[in-house]
Residue frames relative to the residue before (quaternion, step in Angstrom):
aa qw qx qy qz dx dy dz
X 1.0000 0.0000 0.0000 0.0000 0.00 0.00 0.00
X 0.8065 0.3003 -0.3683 0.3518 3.45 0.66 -0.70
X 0.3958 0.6649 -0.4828 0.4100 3.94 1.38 0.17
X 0.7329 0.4027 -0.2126 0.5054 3.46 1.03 -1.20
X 0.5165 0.5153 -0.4239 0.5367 4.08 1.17 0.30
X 0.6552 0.5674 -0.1582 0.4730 3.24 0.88 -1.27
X 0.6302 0.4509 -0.2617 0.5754 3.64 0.96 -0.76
X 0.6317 0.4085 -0.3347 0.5675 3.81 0.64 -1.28
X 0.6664 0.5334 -0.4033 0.3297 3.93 0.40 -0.37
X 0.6511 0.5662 -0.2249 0.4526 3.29 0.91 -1.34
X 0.6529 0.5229 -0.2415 0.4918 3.57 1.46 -1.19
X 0.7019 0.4932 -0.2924 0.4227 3.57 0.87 -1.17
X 0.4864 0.5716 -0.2699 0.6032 3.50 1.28 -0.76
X 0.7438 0.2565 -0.3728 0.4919 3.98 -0.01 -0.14
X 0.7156 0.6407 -0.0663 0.2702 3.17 0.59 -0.89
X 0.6087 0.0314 0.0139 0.7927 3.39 2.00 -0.72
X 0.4520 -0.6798 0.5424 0.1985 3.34 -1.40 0.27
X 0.1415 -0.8207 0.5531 -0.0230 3.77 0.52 1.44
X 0.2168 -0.7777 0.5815 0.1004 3.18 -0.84 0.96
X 0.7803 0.0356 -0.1061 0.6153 3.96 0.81 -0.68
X 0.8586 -0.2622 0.3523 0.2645 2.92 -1.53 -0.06
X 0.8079 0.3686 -0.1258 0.4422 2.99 0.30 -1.71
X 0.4342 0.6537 -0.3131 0.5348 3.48 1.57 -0.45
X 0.5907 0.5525 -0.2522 0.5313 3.46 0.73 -1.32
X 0.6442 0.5283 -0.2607 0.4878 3.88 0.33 -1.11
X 0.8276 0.3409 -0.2463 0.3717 3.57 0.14 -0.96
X 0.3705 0.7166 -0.4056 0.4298 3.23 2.00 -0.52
X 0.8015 0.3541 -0.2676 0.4008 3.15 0.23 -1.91
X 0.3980 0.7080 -0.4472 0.3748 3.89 0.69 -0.70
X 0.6802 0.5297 -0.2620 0.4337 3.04 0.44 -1.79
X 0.6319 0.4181 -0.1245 0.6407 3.90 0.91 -1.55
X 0.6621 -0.4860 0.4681 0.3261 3.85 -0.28 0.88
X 0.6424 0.4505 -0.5119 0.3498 3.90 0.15 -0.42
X 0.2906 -0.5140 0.7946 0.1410 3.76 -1.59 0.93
X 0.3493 0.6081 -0.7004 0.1324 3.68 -1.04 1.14
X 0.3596 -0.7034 0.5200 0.3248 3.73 -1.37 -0.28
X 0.5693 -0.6311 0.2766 0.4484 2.94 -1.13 -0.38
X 0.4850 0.5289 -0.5477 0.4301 3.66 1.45 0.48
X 0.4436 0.6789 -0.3399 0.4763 3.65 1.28 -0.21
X 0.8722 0.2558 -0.1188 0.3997 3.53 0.36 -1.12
X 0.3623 0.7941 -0.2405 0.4245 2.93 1.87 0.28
X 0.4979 0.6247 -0.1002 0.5931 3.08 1.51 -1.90
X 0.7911 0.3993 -0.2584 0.3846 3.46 -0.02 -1.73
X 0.5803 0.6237 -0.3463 0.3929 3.57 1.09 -0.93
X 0.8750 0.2135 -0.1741 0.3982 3.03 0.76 -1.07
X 0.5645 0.5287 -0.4996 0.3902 3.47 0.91 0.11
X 0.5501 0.4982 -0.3650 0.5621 3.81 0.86 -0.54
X 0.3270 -0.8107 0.4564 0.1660 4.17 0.82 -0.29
X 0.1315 -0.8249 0.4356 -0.3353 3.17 1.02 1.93
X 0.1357 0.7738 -0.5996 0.1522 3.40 -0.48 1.11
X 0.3147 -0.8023 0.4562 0.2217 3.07 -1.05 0.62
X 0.2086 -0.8543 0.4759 0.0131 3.27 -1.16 0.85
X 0.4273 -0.6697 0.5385 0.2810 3.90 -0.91 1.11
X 0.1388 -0.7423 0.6515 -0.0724 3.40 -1.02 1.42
X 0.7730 -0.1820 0.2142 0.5688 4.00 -1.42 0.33
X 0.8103 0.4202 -0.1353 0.3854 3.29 -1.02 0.26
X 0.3307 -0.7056 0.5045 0.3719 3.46 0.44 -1.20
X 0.3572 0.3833 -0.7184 0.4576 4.00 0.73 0.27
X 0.4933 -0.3326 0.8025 -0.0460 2.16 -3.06 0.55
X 0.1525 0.6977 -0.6678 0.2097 3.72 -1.06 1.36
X 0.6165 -0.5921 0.4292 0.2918 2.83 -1.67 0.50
X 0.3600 0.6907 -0.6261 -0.0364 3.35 -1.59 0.20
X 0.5323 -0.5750 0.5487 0.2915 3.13 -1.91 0.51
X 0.4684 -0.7166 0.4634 0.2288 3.34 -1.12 1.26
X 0.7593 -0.1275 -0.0324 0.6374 3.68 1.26 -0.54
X 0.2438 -0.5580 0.7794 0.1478 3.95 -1.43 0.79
X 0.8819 -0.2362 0.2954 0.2813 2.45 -2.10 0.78
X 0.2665 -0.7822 0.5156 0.2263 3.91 0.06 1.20
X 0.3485 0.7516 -0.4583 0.3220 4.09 1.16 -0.14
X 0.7369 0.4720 -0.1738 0.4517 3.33 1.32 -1.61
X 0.4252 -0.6337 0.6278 0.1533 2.99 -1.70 0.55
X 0.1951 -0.6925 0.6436 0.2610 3.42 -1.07 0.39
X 0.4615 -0.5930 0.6424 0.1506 3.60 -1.42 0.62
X 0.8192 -0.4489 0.3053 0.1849 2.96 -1.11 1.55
X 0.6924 0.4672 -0.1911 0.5156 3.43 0.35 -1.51
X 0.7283 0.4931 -0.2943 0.3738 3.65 0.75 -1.23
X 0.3827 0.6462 -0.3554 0.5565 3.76 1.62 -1.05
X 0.7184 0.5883 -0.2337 0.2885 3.16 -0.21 -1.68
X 0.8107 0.3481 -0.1268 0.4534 3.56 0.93 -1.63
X 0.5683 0.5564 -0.3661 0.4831 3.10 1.31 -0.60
X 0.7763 0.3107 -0.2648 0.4803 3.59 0.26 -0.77
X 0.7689 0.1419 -0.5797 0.2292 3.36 0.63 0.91
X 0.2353 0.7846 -0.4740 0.3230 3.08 1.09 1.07
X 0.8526 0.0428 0.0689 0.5161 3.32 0.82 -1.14
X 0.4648 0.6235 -0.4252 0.4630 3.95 1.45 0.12
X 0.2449 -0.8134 0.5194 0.0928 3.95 -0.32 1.29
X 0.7389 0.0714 0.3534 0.5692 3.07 1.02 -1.69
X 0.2974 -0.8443 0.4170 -0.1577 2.97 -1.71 1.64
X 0.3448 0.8274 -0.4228 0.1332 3.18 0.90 0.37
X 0.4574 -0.7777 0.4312 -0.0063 3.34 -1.78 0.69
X 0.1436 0.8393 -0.5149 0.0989 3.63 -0.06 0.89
X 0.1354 -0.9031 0.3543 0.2014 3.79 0.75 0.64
X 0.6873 -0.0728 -0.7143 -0.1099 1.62 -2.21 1.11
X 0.4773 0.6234 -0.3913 0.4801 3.22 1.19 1.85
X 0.3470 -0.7477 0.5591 0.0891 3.62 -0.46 1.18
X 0.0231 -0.7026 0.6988 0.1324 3.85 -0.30 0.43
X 0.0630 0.7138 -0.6885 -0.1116 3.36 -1.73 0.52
X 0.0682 -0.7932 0.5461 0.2606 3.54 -0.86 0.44
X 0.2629 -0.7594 0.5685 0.1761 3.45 -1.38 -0.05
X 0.4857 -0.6670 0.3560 0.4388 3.54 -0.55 -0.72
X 0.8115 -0.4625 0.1284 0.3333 2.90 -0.94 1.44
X 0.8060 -0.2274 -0.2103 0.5044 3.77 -0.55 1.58
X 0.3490 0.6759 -0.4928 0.4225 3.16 0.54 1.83
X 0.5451 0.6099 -0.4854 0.3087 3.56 1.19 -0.24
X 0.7809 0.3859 -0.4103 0.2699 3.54 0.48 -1.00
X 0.4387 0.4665 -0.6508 0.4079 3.89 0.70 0.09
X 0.5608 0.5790 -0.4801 0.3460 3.78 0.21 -1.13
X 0.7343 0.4140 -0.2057 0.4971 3.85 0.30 -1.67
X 0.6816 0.5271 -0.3287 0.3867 3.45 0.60 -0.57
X 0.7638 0.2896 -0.3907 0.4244 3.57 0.89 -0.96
X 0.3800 0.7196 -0.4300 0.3909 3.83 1.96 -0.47
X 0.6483 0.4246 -0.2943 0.5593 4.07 0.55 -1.25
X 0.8228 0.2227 -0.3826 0.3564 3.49 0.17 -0.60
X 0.3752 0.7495 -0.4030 0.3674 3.74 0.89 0.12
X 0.4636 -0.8050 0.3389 0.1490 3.60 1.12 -0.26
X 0.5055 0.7575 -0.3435 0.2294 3.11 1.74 -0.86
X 0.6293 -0.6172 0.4643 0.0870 3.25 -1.21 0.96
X 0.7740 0.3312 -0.1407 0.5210 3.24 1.26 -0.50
X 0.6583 0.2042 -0.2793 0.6685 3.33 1.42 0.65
X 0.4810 -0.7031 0.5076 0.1290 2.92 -1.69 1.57
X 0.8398 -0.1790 0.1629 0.4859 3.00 1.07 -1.09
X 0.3119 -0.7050 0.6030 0.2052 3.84 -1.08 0.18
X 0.3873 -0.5884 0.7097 0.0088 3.25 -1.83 0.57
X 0.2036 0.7149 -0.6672 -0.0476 3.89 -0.88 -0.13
X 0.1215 -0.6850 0.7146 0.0738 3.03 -1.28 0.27
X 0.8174 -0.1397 0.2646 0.4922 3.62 -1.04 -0.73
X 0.7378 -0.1781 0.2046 0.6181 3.88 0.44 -0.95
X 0.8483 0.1244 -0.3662 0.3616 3.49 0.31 0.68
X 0.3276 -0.7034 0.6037 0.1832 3.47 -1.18 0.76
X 0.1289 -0.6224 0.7427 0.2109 3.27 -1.56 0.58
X 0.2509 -0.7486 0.6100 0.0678 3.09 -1.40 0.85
X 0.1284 -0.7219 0.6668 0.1332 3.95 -0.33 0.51
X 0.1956 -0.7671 0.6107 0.0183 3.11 -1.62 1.44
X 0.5624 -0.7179 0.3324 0.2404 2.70 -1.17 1.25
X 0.5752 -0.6675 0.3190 0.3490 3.76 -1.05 1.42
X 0.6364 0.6268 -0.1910 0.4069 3.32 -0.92 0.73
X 0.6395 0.4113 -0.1767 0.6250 3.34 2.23 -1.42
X 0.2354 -0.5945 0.6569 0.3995 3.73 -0.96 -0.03
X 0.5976 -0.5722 0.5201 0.2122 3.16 -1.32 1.66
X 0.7578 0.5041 -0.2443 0.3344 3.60 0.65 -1.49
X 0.5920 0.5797 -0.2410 0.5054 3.66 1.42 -0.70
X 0.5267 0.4606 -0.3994 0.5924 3.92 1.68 -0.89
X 0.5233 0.4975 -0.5924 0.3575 3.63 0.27 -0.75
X 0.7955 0.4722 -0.2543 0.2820 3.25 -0.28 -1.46
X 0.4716 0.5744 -0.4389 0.5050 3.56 1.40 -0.57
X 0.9045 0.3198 -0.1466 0.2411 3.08 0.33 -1.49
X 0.4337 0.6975 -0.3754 0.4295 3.09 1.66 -0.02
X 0.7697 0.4462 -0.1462 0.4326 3.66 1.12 -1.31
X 0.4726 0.5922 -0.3718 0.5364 3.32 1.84 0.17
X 0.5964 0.5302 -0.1992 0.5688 3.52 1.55 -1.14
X 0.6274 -0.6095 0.4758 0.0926 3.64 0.49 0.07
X 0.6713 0.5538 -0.2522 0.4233 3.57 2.10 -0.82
């Protein structure tokens, strides 16, 4: 039972933007699980939940990396970066993105798990990711992918 809470967590947590705990609780309710909030507490932090400042200034949960096996689906890319991708800038054969301030690794995290073919890899730091493209891509053409995924 708790692998399958713990799974519905990790999902609910990508999927919506939970701001507290207790929020988190009624979520699962909602999904058949009976937990609390000393219960989801645990779950928060063994799975390694952090919170992060998104548009606006609330604070939500998210996991910095799932199982790295998974893919993320388009649509998810898509929401994440405009949730928390500010800015786009180019210097090849490097993609800079920034975000707001301890927001980069969900960003890098759902980028690596996305799969894309045209990026080797990501970096995060605090608010900015460096993204290495993948030889062969015009860096200047990913911007634009990634800009229009961002919403900018």
């Amino acid at each position: 039972m708790k692998a399958q809470r713990q799974h519905a967590v990790e999902r609910l947590l990508a999927e919506h933007q939970v701001t507290s705990q207790g929020h988190l609780v009624d979520m699962l309710a909602e999904a058949g699980f009976d937990a609390t909030q000393a219960t989801v507490s645990r779950d928060l932090e063994e799975l390694g939940a952090v919170k992060v400042r998104i548009h606006g200034g609330d604070l939500v949960y998210a996991i910095p990396e799932i199982a790295h096996q998974r893919t993320v689906p388009e649509d998810h890319l898509r929401r994440v970066f405009s949730d928390w991708v500010v800015d786009v800038a180019v210097n090849t054969p490097l993609i800079v993105l920034r975000t707001p301030p301890g927001s980069a690794h969900v960003v890098a995290s759902a980028l690596d798990r996305s799969a894309r073919p045209d990026v080797i890899g990501s970096v995060a730091g605090d608010d900015t990711i460096m993204v290495l493209v993948a030889p062969g891509v015009a860096a200047s053409e990913l911007a634009g992918t990634f800009r229009s995924l961002a919403g900018l």
